[in-house]
C-alpha positions in Angstrom: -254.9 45.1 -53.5 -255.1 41.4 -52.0 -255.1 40.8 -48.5 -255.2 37.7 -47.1 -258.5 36.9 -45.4 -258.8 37.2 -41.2 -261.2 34.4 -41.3 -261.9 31.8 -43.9 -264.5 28.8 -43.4 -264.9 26.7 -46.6 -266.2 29.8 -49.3 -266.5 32.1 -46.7 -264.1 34.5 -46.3 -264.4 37.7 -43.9 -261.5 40.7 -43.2 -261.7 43.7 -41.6 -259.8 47.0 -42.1 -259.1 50.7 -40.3 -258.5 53.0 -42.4 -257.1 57.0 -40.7 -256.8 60.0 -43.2 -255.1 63.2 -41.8 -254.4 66.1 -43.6 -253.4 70.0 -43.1 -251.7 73.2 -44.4 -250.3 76.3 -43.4 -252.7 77.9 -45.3 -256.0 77.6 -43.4 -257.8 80.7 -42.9 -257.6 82.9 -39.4 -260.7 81.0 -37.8 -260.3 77.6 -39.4 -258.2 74.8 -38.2 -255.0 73.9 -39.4 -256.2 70.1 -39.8 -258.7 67.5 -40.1 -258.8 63.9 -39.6 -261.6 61.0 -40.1 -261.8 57.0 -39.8 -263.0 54.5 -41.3 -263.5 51.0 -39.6 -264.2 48.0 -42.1 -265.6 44.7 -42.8 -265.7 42.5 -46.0 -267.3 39.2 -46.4 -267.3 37.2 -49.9 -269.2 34.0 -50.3 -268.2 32.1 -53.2 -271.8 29.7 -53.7 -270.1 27.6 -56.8 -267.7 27.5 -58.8 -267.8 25.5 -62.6 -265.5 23.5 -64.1 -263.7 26.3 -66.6 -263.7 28.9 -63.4 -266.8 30.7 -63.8 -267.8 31.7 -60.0 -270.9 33.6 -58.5 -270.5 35.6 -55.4 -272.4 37.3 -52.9 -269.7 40.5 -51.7 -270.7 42.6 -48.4 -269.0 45.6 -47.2 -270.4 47.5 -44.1 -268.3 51.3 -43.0 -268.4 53.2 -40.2 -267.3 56.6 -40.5 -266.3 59.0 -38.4 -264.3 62.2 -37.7 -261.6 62.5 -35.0 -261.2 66.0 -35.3 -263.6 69.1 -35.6 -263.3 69.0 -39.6 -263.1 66.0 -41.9 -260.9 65.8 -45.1 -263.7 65.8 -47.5 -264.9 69.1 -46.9 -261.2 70.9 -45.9 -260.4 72.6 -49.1 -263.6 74.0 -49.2 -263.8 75.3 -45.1 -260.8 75.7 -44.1 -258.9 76.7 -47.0 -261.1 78.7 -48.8 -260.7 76.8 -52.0 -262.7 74.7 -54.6 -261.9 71.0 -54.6 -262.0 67.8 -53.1 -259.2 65.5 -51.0 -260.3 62.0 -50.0 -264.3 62.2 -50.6 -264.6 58.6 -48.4 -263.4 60.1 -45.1 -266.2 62.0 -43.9 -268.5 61.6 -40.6 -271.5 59.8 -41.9 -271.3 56.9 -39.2 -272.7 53.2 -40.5 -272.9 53.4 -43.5 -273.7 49.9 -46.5 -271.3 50.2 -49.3 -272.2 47.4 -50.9 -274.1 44.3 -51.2 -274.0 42.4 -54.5 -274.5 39.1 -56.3 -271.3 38.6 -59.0 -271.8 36.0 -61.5 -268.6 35.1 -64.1 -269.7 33.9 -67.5 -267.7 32.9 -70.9 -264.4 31.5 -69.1 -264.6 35.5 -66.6 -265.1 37.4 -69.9 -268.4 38.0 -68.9 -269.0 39.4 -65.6 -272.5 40.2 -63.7 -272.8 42.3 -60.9 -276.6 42.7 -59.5 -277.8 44.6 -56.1 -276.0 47.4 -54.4 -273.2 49.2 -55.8 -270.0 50.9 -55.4 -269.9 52.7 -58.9 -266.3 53.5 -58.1 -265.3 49.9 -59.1 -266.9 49.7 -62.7 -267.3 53.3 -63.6 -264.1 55.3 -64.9 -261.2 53.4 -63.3 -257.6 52.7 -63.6 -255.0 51.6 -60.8 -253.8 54.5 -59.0 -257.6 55.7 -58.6 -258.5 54.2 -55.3 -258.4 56.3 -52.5 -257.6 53.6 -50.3 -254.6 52.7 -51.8 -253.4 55.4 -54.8 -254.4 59.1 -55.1 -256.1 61.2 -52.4 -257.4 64.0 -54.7 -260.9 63.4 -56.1 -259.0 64.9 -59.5 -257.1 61.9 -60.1 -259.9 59.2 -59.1 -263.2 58.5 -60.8 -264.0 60.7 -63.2 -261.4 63.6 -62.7 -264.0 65.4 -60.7 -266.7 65.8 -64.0 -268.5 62.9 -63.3 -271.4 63.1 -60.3 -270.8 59.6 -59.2 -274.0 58.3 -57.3 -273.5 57.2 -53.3 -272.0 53.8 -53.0 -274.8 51.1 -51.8 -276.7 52.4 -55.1 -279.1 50.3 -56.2 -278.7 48.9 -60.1 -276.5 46.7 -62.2 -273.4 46.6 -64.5 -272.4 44.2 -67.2 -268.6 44.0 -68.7 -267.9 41.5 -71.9 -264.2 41.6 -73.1 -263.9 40.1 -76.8 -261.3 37.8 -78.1 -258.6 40.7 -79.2 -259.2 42.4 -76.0 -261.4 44.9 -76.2 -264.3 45.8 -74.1 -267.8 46.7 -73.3 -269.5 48.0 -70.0 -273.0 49.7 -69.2 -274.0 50.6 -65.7 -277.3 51.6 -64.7 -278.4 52.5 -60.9 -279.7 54.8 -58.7 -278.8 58.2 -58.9 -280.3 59.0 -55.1 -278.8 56.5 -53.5 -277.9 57.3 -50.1 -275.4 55.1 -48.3 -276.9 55.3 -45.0 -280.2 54.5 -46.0 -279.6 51.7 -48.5 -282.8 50.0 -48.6 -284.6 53.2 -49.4 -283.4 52.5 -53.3 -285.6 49.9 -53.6 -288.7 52.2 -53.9 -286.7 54.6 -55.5 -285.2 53.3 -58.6 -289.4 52.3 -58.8 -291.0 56.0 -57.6 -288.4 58.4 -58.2 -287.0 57.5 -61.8 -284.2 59.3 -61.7 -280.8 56.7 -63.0 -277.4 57.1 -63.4 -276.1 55.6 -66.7 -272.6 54.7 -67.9 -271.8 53.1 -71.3 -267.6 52.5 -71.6 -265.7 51.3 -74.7 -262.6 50.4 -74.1 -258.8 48.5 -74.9 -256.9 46.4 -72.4 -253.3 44.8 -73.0 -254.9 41.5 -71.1 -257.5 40.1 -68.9 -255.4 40.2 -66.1 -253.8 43.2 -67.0 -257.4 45.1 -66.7 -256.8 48.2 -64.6 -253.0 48.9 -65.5 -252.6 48.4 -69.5 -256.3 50.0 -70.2 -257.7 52.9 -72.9 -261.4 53.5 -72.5 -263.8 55.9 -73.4 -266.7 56.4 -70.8 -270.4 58.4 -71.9 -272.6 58.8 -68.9 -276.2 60.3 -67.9 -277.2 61.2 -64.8 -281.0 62.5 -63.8 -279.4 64.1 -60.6 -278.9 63.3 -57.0 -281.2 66.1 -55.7 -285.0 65.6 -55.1 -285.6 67.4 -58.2 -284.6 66.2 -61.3 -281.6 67.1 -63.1 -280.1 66.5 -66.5 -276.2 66.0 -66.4 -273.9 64.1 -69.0 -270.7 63.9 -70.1 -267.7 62.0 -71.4 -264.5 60.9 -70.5 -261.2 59.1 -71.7 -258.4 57.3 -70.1 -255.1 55.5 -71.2 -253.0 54.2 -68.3 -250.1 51.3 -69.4 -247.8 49.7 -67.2 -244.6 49.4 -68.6 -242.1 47.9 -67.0 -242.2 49.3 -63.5 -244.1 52.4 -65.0 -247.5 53.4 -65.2 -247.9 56.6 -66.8 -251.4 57.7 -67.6 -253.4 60.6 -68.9 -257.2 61.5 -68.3 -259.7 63.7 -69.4 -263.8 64.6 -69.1 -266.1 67.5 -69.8 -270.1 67.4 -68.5 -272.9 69.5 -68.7 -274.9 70.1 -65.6 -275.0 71.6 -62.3 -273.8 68.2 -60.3 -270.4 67.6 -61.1 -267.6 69.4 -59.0 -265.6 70.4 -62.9 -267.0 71.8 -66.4 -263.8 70.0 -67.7 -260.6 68.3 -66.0 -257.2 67.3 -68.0 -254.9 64.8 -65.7 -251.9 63.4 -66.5 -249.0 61.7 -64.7 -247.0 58.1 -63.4 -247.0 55.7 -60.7 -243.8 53.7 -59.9 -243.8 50.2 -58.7 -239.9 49.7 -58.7 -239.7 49.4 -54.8 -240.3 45.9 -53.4 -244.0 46.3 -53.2 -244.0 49.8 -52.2 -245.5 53.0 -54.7 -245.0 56.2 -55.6 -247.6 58.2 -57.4 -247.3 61.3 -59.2 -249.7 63.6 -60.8 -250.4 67.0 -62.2 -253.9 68.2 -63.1 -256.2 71.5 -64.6 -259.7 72.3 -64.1 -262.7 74.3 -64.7 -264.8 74.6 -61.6 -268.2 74.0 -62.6 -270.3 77.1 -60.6 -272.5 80.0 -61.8 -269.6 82.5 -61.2 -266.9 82.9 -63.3 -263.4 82.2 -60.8 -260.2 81.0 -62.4 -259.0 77.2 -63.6 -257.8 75.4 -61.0 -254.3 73.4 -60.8 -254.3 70.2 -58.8 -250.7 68.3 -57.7 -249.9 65.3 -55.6 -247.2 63.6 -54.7 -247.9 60.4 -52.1 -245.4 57.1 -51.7 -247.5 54.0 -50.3 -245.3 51.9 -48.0 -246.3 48.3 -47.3 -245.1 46.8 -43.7 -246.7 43.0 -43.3 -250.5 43.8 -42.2 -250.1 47.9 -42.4 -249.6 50.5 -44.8 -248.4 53.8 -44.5 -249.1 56.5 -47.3 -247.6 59.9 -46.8 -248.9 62.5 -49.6 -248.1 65.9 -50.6 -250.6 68.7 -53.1 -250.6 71.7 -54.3 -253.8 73.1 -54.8 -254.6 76.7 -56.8 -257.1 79.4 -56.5 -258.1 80.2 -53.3 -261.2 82.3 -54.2 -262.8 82.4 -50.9 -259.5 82.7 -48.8 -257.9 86.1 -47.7 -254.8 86.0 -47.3 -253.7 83.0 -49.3 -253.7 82.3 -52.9 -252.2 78.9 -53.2 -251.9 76.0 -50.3 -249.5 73.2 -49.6 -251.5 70.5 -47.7 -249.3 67.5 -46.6 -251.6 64.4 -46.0 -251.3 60.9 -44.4 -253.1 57.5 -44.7 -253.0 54.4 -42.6 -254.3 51.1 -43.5 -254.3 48.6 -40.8 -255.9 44.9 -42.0 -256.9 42.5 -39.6 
């Protein structure tokens, strides 16, 4: 989503942002609290060095976090301890504190049909996306984000590259590689470790777009990935998984799907499907229904995953009010199914 920059000098540009995720349910268990809420305070800065004559540009992108929690929980972890559940809402807002997200050269080849982006990732913006994925702005559930939950995505500042070439009749190539132990408050650490450690994460996506501008909302890909495990000792994880999203109109229904193998992703196998609306002056409404299979050694039952959320746009802050419905509450007593109604507030300066 384009914000205009807080500062600009020449092809320096530098914005800031505070992002607040609150979330809770009537269905917490007895000793748990009924909510949690973290923060996120921001800053961008993007350096364009040159530019050519047919638009080709290289960049140097930095984006430092802080993150913190304002209450005793945080959102990432409140299906799981206050709930009594198995899933994910907003995996960003935790209470990690400074944290690099990334720190990147981009270079643009072949009039932007090539693109180059070397140093340290966010694999969230090449691997698996689509529009309504980013927590900052679409879906709060991790199941209707990056990799429907079956994909062990590696910490952002992670250490690698990815390369993307779109053809002539609009199709596309990506590959990914990085480090699969990256760990976002110790960035620098990758440098010895994609060395030492050998243990990548690698992505390989095929896929269709409607146009080059049109690349996140009229896309159908197919993503294969590999991933040697972000634990100390090594793992071996790998999956697949598909996505068609297409903006029609003011529409964008999608539908998306992935299995793995391995002990590191949070689902077996996840099915998605569901719409966005852009019909409201620059406002959206997201919808979305999804099944999994909760990748753990004991056998509990498929999960269902729903959200509703409506993202409001007023000048320089956004308001986004959600509401899910999540399944399955193996570890809860006295619930079997929650409501959790969520907000998110975007304040750029």
């Amino acid at each position: 989503m384009p914000v205009s920059a807080a500062y600009v000098d020449g092809n320096l540009k530098i914005n800031g942002d505070y992002f607040l995720f609150g979330l809770g349910s009537g269905a917490a268990m007895e000793d748990k609290d009924d909510y949690a809420v973290s923060g996120i305070g921001r800053v961008t800065a993007n350096w364009t060095a040159f530019e050519d004559q047919s638009g080709n540009v290289g960049q140097v992108q930095l984006r430092v976090d802080h993150k913190h929690r304002l209450t005793n929980d945080v959102p990432l972890m409140y299906i799981f301890d206050n709930l009594g559940g198995y899933g994910i809402i907003q995996p960003a807002f935790s209470d990690i504190g400074l944290r690099l997200t990334n720190l990147y050269w981009r270079q643009e080849f072949n009039q932007q049909n090539t693109e180059l982006m070397v140093g340290f990732l966010d694999s969230t913006d090449y691997v698996d996306t689509y529009a309504l994925g980013n927590p900052y702005a679409g879906f709060s559930n991790l199941q209707f984000s990056t990799g429907v939950g079956t994909i062990p995505i590696p910490d952002e500042s992670t250490l690698g590259f990815t390369l993307r070439h779109i053809t002539s009749d609009n199709f596309y190539g990506l590959v990914s590689f990085s480090d699969a132990l990256a760990d976002s408050t110790e960035p620098f650490d990758g440098v010895s470790q994609i060395v030492r450690d050998n243990q990548y994460f690698k992505s390989l996506e095929i896929g269709w777009i409607g146009a080059k501008d049109a690349f996140y909302v009229q896309n159908i890909h197919m993503t294969l990935w590999h991933s040697d495990g972000k634990q100390e000792q090594e793992t071996e994880n790998y999956g697949v998984n598909v996505s068609a999203t297409y903006l029609m109109g003011d529409w964008m229904p999608f539908v998306r799907a992935g299995v793995s193998h391995g002990d590191e992703s949070l689902y077996e196998s996840s099915f998605t499907f569901g719409t966005g609306y852009l019909g409201f002056d620059g406002n959206t409404l997201g919808m979305a229904v999804g099944w999994a299979k909760p990748n753990l050694p004991m056998e509990i039952d498929e999960i269902v995953n729903a959200e509703v959320y409506y993202r409001m746009q007023f000048g320089a802050l956004s308001l986004t009010p959600n509401l899910q419905y999540v399944s399955d509450l193996a570890w809860n007593p006295s619930e079997e199914n929650a409501l959790i109604f969520g907000l998110r507030a975007r304040l750029t300066f």
